[in-house]
C-alpha positions in Angstrom: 63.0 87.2 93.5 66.2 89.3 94.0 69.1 87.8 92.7 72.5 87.5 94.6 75.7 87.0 92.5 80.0 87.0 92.9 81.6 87.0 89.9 85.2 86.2 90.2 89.0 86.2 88.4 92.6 85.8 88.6 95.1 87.2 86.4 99.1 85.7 86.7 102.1 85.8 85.1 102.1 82.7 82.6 106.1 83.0 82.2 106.2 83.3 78.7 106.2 87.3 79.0 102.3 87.3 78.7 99.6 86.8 81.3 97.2 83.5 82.4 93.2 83.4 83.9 93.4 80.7 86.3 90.7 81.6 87.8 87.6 83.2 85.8 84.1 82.0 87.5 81.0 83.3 86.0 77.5 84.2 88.0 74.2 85.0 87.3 73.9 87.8 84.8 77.8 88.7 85.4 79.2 86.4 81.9 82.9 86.8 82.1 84.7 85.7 78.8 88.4 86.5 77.8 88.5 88.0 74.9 91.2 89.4 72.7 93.3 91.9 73.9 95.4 94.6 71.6 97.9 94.8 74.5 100.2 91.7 74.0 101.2 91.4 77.3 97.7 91.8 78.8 94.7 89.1 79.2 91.5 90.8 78.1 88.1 90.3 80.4 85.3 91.3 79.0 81.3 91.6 81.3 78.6 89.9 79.6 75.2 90.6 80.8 73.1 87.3 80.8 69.8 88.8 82.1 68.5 92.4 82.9 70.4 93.5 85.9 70.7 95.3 88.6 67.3 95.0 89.8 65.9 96.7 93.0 66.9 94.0 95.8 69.8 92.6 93.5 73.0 92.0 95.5 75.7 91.5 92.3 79.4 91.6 93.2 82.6 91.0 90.8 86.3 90.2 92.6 89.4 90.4 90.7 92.9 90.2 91.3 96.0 90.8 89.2 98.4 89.1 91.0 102.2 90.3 91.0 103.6 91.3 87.4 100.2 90.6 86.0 98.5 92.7 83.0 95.0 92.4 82.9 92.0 94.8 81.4 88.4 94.0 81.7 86.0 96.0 79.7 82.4 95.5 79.3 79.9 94.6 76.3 77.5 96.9 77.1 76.5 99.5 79.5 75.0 98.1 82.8 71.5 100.0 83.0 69.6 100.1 86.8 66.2 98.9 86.9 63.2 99.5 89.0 62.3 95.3 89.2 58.8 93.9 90.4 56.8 96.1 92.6 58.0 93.5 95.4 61.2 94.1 95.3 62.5 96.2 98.7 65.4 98.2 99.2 68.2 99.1 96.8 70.1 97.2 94.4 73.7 96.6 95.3 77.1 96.3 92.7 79.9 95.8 95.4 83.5 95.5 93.0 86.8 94.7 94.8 90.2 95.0 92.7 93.0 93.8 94.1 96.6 95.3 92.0 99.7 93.3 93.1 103.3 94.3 92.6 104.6 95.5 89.5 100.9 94.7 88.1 98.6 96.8 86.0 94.8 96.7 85.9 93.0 98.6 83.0 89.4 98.7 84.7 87.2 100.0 81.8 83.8 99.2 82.3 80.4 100.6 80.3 78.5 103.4 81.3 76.3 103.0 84.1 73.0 104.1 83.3 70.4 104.9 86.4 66.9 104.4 85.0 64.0 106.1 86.4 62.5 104.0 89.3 65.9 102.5 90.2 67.7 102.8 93.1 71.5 101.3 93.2 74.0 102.1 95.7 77.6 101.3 94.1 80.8 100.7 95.7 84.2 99.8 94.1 87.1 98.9 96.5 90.6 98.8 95.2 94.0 98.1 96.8 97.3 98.6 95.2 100.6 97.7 95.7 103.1 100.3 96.2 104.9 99.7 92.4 100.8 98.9 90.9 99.5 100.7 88.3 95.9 101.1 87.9 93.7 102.8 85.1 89.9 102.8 86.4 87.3 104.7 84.1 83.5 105.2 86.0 81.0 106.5 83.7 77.1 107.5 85.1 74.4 108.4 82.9 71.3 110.0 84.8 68.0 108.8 83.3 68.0 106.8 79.7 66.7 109.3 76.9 63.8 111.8 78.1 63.2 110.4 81.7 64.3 111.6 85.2 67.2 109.7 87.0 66.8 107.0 89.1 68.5 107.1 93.0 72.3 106.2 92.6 74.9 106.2 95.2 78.7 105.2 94.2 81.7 105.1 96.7 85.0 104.9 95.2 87.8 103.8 97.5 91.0 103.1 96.9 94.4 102.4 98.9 97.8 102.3 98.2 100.3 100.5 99.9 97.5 100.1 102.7 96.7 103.7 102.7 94.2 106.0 101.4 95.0 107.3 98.0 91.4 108.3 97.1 87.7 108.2 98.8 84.8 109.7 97.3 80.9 109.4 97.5 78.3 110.8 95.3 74.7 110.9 95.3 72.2 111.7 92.8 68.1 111.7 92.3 65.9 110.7 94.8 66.7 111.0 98.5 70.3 112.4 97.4 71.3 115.7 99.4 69.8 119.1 98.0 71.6 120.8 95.4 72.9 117.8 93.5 71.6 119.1 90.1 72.8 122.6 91.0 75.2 124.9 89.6 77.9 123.8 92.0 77.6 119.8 90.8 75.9 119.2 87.7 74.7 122.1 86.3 71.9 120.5 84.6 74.3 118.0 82.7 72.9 114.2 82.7 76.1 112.7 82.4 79.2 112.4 84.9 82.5 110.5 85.0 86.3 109.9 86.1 89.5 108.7 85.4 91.5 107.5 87.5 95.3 106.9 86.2 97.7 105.9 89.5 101.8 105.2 88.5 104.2 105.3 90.8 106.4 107.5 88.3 103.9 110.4 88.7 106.1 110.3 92.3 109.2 112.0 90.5 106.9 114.5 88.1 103.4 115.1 89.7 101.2 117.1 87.2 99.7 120.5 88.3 95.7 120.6 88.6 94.3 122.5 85.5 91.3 122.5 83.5 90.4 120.0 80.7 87.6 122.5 79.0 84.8 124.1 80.1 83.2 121.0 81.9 86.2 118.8 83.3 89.6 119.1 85.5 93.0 117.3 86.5 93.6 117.1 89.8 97.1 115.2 91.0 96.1 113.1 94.4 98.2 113.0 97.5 100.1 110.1 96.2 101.5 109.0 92.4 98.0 109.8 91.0 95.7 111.9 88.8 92.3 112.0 89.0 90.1 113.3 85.8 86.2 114.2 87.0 83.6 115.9 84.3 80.3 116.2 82.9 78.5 116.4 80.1 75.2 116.4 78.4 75.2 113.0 77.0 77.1 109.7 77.3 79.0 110.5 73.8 80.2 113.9 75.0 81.1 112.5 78.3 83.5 109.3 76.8 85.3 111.8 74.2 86.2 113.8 77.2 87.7 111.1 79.1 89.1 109.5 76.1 91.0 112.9 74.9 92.2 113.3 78.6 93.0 109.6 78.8 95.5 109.7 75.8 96.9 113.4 76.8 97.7 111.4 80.4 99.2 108.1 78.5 101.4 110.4 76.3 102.8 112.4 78.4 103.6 108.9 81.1 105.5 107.7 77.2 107.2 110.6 77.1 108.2 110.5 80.5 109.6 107.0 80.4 111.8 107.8 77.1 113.3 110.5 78.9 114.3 108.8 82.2 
């Protein structure tokens, strides 16, 4: 039997200079717990799997919202790993998440890596709206196939909007049934493992960074709107995160160094 799940949370201002979880609801094998965060100011989420999921046929969801002047990060215990399910199972497996960033918020969305085992078929979509003075970090990580077996199908959408317009909308497709050419030269080149960053502050308005290369398998690209986006690949999971994490805290120096100079 598929399962059909809505995790859900709520992050506020508690007026003490730090930030509340009024609302943190729990479902299926999406476990939310807060746990401790190393950002004072910011309440720590992190996913707990409580079963073996996606399946084929699973319809999972997760909603949150940092509400105005909120700080919130949610993280993840483990990767999230796709899965073929009972031979019953029909159609895809669907992981719908929908971040809303209020004014003057922040939102570190930081999950796992999102691993697409062979047999699997998951179509991902992650929604996000921001506030015109929001600032969003949003990491997506996707390993193709666990350790010595072809990927499974995998579809992800990222869409976000700022200040009600498009800031960034992108679809990718991999394995079966994906478009020719996906594991070409011009994509992946082979590599197994693919990812972005996403860092949006309305200070890169007043000093936009120029697209360049991070290395031989990633790039910088500065969105129409205060935004950079990070894309690579790699051959593994390990190679991908310490791309991302050196690009990360090249991105969070030069926003320090910024702000002390305004």
């Amino acid at each position: 039997m598929s399962v059909r799940a809505t995790a859900r949370l709520r992050a506020e201002p508690d007026g003490r200079g730090s930030t509340a979880l009024p609302l943190l609801e729990s479902a299926g094998p999406l476990a939310l717990r807060r746990t401790r965060s190393p950002l004072p100011e910011h309440a720590r989420v992190t996913v707990v799997g409580a079963m073996s999921a996606p399946l084929n046929g699973d319809r999972l969801a997760i909603e949150a919202d940092a509400a105005d002047g909120a700080r919130l990060t949610v993280d993840a215990a483990a990767a999230t790993v796709a899965l073929p399910g009972p031979s019953m199972a029909t159609g895809p497996s669907t992981y719908a998440i929908h971040l809303n960033v209020g004014e003057g918020a922040t939102l570190h969305w930081l999950p796992e890596q999102l691993v697409s085992a062979h047999g699997s078929d998951l179509h991902q979509t992650t929604r996000v709206e921001l506030a015109p003075t929001a600032r969003l970090l949003l990491r997506e990580e996707q390993i193709l196939g666990r350790h010595g077996e072809p990927t499974g199908a995998l579809t992800t959408r990222l869409t976000v909007r700022r200040a009600g317009r498009p800031l960034l909308d992108q679809q990718l497709a991999y394995g079966p049934g994906a478009s020719g050419g996906w594991d070409g030269p011009a994509v992946l080149g082979g590599h197994r493992a693919v990812g972005q960053l996403l860092l949006a502050d309305p200070s890169f308005e007043d000093a936009p960074l120029p697209a360049r290369l991070l290395g031989p398998t990633a790039a910088l690209t500065p969105l129409a709107g205060p935004a950079i986006l990070v894309t690579a690949v790699a051959a593994d999971a390990r190679l991908l995160r310490e791309i991302l994490d050196e690009a990360l805290h090249e991105l969070l120096d030069g926003l320090k160094a910024d702000t002390g100079n305004s």
